[in-house]
C-alpha positions as CSV (number, residue, x, y, z in Angstrom):
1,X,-23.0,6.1,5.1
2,X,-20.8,9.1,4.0
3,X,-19.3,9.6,0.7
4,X,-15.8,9.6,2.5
5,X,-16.5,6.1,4.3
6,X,-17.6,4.5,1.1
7,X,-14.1,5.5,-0.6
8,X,-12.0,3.8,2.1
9,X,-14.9,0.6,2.1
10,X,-13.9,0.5,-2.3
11,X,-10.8,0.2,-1.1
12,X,-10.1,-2.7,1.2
13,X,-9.1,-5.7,1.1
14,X,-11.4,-8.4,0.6
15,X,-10.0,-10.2,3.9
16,X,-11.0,-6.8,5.5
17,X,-14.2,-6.4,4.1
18,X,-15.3,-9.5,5.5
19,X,-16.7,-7.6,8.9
20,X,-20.8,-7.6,8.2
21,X,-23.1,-5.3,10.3
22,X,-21.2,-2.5,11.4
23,X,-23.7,-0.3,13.6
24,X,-24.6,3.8,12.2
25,X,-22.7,4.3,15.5
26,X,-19.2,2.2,13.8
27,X,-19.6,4.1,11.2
28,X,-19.7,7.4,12.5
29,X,-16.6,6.9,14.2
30,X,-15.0,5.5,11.1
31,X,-15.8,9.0,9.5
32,X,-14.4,10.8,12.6
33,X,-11.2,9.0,11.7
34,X,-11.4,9.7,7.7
35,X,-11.8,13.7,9.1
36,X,-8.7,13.8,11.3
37,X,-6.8,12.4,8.5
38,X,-7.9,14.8,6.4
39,X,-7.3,17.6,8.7
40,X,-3.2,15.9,9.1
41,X,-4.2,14.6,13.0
42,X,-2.9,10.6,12.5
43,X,-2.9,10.2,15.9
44,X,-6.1,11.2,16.9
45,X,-7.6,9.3,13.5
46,X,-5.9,5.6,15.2
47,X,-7.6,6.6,18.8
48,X,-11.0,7.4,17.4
49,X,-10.7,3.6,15.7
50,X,-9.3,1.6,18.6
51,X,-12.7,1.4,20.2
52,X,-13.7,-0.6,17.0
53,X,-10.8,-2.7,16.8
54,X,-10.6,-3.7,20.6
55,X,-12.8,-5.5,22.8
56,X,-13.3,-4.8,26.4
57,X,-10.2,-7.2,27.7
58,X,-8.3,-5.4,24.9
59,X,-8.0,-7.8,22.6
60,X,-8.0,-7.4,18.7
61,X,-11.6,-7.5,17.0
62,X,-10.3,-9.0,13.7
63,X,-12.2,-7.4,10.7
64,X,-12.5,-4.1,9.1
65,X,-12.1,-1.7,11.7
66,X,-9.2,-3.9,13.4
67,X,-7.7,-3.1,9.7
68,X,-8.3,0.6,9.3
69,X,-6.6,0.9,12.9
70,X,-3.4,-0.9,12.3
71,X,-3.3,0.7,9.1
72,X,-3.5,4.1,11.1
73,X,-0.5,3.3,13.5
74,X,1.7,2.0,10.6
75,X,1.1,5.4,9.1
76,X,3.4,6.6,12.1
77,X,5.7,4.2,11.7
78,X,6.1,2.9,8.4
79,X,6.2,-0.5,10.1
80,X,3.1,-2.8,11.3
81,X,1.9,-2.4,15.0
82,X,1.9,-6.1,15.4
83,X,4.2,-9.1,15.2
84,X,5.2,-11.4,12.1
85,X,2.4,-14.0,12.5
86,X,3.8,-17.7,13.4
87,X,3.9,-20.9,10.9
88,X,0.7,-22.5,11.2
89,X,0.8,-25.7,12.6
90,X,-2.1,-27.4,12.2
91,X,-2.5,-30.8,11.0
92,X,-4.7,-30.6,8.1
93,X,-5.2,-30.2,4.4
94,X,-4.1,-26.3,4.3
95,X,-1.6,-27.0,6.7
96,X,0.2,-29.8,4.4
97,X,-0.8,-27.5,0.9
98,X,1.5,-24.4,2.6
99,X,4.4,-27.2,3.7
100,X,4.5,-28.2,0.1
101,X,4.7,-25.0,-1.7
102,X,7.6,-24.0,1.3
103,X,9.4,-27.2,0.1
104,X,8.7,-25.8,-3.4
105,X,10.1,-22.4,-3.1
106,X,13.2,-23.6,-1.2
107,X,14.0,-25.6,-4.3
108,X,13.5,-22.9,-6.3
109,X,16.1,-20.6,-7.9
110,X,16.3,-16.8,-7.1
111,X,16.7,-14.1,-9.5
112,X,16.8,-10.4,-8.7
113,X,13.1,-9.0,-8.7
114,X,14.3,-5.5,-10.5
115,X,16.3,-6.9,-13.1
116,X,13.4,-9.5,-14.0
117,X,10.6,-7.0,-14.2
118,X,12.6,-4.8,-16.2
119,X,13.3,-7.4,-19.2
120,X,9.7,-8.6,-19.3
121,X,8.6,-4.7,-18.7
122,X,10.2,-4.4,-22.2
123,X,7.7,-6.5,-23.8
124,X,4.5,-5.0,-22.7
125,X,3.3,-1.6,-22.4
126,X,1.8,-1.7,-18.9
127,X,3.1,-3.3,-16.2
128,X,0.8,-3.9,-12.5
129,X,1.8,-3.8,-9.2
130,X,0.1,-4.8,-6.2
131,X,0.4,-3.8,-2.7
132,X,-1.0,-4.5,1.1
133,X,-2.3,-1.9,1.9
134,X,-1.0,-2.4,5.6
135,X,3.1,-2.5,4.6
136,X,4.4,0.6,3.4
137,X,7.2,-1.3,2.9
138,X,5.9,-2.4,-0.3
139,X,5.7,1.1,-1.6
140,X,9.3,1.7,-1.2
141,X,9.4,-1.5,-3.8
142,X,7.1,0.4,-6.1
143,X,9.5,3.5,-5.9
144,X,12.3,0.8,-7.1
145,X,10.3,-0.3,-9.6
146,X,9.2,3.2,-10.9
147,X,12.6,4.0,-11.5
148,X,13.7,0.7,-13.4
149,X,10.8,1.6,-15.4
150,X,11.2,4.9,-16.6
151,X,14.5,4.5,-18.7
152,X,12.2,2.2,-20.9
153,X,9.5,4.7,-21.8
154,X,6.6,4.1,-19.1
155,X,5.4,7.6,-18.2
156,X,2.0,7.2,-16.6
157,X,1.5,6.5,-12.6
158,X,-2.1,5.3,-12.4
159,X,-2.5,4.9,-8.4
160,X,-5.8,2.7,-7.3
161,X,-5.9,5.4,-4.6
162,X,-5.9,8.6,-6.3
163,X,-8.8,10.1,-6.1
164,X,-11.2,10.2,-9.7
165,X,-13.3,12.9,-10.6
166,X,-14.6,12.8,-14.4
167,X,-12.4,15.7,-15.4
168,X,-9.0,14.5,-13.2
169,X,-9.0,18.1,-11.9
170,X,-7.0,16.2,-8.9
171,X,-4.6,14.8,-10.9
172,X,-3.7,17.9,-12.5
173,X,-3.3,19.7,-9.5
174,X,-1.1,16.7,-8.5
175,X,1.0,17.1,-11.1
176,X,1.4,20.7,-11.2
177,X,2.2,20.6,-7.4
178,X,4.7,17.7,-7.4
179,X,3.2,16.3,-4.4
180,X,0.2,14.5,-2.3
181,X,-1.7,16.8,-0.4
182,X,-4.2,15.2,2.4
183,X,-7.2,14.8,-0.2
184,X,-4.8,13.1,-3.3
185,X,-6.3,9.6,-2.2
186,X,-6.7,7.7,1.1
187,X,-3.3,6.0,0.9
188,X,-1.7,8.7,-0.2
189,X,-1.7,9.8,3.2
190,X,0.6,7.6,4.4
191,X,4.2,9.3,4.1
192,X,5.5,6.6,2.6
193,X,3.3,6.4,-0.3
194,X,3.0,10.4,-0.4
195,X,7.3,9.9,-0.9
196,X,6.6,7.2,-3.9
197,X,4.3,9.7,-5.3
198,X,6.5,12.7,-4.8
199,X,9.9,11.3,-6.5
200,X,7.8,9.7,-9.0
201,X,6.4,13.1,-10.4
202,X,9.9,14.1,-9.9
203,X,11.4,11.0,-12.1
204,X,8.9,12.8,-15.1
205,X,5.6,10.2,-14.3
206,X,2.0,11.3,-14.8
207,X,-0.1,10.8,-12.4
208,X,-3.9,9.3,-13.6
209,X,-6.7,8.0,-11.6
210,X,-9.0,5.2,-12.8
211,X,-10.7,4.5,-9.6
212,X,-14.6,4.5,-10.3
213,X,-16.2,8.0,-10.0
214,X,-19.2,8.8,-7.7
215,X,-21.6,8.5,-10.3
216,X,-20.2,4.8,-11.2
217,X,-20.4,3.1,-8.2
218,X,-22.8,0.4,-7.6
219,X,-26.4,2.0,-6.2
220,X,-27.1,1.5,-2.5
221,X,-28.3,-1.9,-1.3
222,X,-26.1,-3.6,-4.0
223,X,-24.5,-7.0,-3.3
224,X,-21.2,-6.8,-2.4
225,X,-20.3,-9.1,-5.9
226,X,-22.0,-6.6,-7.7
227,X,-20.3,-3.1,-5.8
228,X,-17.4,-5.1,-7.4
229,X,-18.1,-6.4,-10.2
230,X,-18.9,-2.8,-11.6
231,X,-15.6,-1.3,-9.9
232,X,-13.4,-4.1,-11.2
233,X,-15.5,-2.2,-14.8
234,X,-15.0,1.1,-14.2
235,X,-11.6,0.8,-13.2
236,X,-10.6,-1.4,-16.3
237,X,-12.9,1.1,-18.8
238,X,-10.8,4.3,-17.9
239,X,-7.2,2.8,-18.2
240,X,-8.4,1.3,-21.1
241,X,-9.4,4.7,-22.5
242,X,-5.9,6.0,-21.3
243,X,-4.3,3.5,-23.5
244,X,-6.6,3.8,-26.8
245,X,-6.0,7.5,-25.9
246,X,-2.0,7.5,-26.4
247,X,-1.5,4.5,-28.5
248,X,2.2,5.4,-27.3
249,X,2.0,5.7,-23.8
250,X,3.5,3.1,-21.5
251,X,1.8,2.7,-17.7
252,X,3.1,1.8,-14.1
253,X,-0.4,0.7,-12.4
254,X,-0.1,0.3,-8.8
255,X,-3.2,-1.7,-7.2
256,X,-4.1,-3.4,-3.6
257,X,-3.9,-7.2,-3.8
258,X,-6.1,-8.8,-6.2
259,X,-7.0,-6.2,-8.9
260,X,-3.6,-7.7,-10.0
261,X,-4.7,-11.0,-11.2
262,X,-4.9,-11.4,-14.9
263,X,-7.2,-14.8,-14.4
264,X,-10.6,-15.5,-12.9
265,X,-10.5,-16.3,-9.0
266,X,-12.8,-17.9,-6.8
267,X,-14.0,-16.0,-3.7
268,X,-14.6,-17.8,-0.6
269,X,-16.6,-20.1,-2.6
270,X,-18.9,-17.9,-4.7
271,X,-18.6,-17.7,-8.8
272,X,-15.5,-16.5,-10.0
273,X,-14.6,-12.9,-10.0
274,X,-12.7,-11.2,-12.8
275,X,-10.8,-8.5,-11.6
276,X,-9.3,-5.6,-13.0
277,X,-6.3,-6.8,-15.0
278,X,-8.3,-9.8,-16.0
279,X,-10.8,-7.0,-17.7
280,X,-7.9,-5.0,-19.1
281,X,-6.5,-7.4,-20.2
282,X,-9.4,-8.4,-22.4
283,X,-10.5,-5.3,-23.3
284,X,-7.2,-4.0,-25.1
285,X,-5.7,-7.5,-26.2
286,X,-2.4,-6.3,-24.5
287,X,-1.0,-8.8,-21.4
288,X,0.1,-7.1,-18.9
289,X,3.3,-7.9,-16.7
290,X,1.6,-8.6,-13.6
291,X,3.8,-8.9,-10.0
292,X,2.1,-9.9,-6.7
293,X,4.4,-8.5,-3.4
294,X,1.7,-9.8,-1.2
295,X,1.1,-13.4,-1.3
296,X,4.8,-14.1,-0.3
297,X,4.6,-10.6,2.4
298,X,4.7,-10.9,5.9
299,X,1.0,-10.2,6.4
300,X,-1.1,-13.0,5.2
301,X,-2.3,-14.3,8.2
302,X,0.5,-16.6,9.3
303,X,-0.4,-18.9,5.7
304,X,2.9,-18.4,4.2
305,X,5.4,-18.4,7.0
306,X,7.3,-21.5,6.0
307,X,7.3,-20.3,3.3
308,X,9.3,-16.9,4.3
309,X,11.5,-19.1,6.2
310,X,12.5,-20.9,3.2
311,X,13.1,-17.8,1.6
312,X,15.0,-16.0,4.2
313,X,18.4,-17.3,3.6
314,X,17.8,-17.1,-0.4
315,X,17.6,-13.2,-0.2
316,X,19.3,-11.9,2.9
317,X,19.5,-8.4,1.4
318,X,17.4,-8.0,-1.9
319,X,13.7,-8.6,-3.4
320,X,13.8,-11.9,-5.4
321,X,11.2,-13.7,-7.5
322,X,11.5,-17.5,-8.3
323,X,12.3,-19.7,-10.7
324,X,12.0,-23.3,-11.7
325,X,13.9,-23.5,-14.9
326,X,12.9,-20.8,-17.0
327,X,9.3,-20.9,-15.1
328,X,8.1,-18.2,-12.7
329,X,6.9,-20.1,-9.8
330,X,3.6,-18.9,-8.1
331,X,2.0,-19.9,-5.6
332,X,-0.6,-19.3,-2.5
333,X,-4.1,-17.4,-4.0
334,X,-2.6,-16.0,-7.1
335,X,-1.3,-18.9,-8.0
336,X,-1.5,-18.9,-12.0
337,X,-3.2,-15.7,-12.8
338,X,-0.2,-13.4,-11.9
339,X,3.0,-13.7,-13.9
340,X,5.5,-12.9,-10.7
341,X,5.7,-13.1,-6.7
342,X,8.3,-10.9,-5.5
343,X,9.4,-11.9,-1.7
344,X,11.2,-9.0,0.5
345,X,14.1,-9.2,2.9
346,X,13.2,-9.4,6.6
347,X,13.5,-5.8,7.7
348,X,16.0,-5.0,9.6
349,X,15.8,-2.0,12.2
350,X,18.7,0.9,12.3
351,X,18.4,3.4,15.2
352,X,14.5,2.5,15.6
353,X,13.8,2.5,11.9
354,X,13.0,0.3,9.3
355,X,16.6,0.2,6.5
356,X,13.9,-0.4,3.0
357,X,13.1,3.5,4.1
358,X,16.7,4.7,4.7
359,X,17.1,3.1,0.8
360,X,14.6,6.2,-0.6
361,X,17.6,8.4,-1.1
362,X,17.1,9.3,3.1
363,X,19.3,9.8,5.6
364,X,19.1,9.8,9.2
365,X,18.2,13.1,11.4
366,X,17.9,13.2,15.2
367,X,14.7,14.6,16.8
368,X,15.3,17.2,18.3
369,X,15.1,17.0,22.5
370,X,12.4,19.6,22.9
371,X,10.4,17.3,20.7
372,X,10.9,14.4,23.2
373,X,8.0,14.0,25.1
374,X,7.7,14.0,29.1
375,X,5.0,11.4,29.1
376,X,3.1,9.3,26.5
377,X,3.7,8.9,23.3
378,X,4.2,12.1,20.3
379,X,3.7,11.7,16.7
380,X,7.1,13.9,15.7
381,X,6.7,15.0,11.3
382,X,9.2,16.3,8.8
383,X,7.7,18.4,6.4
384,X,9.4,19.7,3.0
385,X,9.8,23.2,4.0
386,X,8.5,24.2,0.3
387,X,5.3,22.6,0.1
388,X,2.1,23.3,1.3
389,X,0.7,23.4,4.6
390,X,-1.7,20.4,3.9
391,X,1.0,18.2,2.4
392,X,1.8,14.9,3.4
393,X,4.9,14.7,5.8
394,X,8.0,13.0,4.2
395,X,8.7,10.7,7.0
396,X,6.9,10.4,10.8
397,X,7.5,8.7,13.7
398,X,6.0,8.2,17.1
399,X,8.4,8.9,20.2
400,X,7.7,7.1,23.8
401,X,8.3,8.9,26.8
402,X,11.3,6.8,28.3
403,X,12.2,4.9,25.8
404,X,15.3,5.0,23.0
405,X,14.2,7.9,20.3
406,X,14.3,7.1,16.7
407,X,15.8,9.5,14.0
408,X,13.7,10.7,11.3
409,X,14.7,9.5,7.6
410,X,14.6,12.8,5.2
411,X,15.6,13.5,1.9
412,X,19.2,14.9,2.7
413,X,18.8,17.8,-0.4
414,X,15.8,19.5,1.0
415,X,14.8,22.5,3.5
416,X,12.7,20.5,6.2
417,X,10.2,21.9,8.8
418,X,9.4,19.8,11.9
419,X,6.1,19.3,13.6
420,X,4.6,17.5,16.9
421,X,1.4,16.4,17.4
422,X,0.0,15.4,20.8
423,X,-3.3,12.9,20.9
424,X,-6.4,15.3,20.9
425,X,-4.6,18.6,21.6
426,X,-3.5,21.2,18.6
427,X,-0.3,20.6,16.5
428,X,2.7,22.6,17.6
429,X,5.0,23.8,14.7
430,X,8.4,24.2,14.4
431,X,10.2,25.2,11.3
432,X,14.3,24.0,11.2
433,X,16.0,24.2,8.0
């Protein structure tokens, strides 16, 4: 397996990584679609992993692969390629547990997520955010919270995805740029994250990667407990040297899903794992504000849709976390070892687009006609006109032959040049001011 394939594999979620025995053949294509992505071709990275994610009758092949493709198309889209799964409705034990804790949250009280991480962000001097990797709508949330943070001090972005080398030659280029470029980290490439990293460096943020290095990662034909048990190390080791470093400094650390929890967790019935914050957390006696956007996200599965019915009418038009008393309530997976769930508004489309991403300081642009496409589909870009030619686009979308064309959201301040890609054929480029 490639260096680049075992990146994206350190990565995943563990629902994700749950696929066993992909063939040489799987994985080869997997690298074909980590290349085009490098090379700024999304399109062609989500057809070279459709193959793995369908079967013959062209139905989903739920695993890793299925993953790494949706992820691709949301990429053009900022919104997932599938449906919000249905309440399960199955009469059993995990069926009655997720009725219970939907009756729970119902009776909970609301309080705006922003201004609650903000006064226990005060107390602390690192707070930790999680993500699915699969909503970029829960980067936009990050941005939110980046900016609450910064008036108190916290000046340190430590992404999971940025990419580590020993001497965080990346990094610096990061920050001396201002911007991802297609090799800042695998997420990264998403536009959405690339514009949370972009007005983040902007806001005056450091960026810092912790990630475990090449020469840390577990050696091959490890168990999978023990690939994690030494990243859940690494990863703890070097923001703990960050903080020991600047006894000063204040950090934003942005992970995927359960690197957040500050408390052992059971997985799928093996020993308990102790992920990062839970290592941090012993390692430099300082407890973290910890906030989980996932468990309570529209992408678990269909387990907590009663839930986000519940919710709905709670928080028609801003992120909430709840209470019971003065009590954070948590609940699903996390339940305990995080110290808040923050549950989003539905989304609500505007002119083909999600409004979270007209609410990063965007406004609306029409596409062009000559960028409408005759047939098929087109992947249309807006690039900052200023940055480099292998930066990451500030907003994408994929236009339909046929069908009603979405406007492209773009920082209203900037010079912009547009681009078109076509599956498997080479990128026209159009500069527009």
């Amino acid at each position: 397996m490639r260096r680049a394939a075992v990146v994206v594999l350190m990565m995943l979620s563990t629902a994700a990584m749950a696929q066993d025995g992909p063939s040489q053949a799987d994985w080869d294509a997997l690298n074909a679609a980590l290349k085009h992505l490098e090379t700024g071709r999304y399109l062609d990275a989500a057809d070279a992993l459709r193959p793995l994610a369908f079967d013959a009758a062209d139905q989903p092949k739920r695993g890793m692969f299925y993953s790494q493709w949706q992820e691709a198309r949301t990429r053009m889209t900022a919104e997932p390629a599938y449906p919000e799964p249905e309440p399960s409705t199955d009469p059993d034990d995990k069926a009655l547990a997720e009725r219970l804790a939907a009756e729970r949250l119902a009776a909970a009280t609301p309080r705006d997520a922003i201004a609650e991480i903000v006064a226990r962000a005060a107390k602390t001097r690192v707070v930790i955010l999680n993500e699915n990797h699969g909503l970029p709508r829960d980067r936009a949330f990050a941005l939110e919270v980046a900016r609450a943070l910064r008036p108190l001090g916290y000046s340190v972005l430590a992404a999971e995805t940025f990419w580590n080398k020993e001497d965080q030659a990346p990094m610096v280029l990061l920050a001396k740029q201002g911007y991802s470029i297609r090799t800042s980290g695998h997420y990264t490439q998403d536009p959405v994250f690339g514009d949370f990293v972009r007005q983040s460096l902007a806001m005056g943020y450091r960026p810092y990667a912790y990630e475990e290095t090449a020469t840390e990662q577990a050696p091959k034909g490890a168990s999978r407990d023990e690939s994690i048990d030494r990243r859940e190390e690494a990863q703890s080791t070097h923001l703990g040297h960050l903080l020991a470093a600047d006894p000063a400094a204040r950090i934003f650390v942005y992970v995927g899903f359960s690197h957040v929890t500050e408390q052992p967790l059971d997985r799928a019935g093996k020993a308990s794992t102790r992920w990062m914050a839970t290592r941090l957390k012993a390692k430099t006696g300082i407890d973290p504000l910890t906030i989980d956007q996932t468990s309570l996200g529209r992408d678990m599965g269909g387990s907590n849709m009663l839930a986000r019915q519940a919710l709905a009418a709670k928080a028609p038009d801003r992120s909430i976390v709840l209470f019971e008393g003065d009590r954070p309530v948590t609940v699903g997976p996390y339940a305990g070892a995080v110290d808040l769930q923050v549950y989003h508004p539905p989304t609500r489309m505007v002119k083909g687009r999600p409004d979270w991403l007209a609410a990063m300081n965007r406004k609306a642009m029409a596409i062009p006609v000559d960028f409408v496409p005759q047939k098929g589909e087109r992947l249309v870009q807006a690039f900052i006109a200023s940055e480099s030619d292998d930066a990451i686009p500030v907003d994408q979308v994929l236009v339909q032959a046929g069908k009603d064309v979405p406007v492209l959201l773009v920082p209203g301040d900037k010079p912009l040049r547009l681009a078109m890609q076509d599956p498997a054929s080479t990128m026209t480029d159009i500069s527009r001011q």
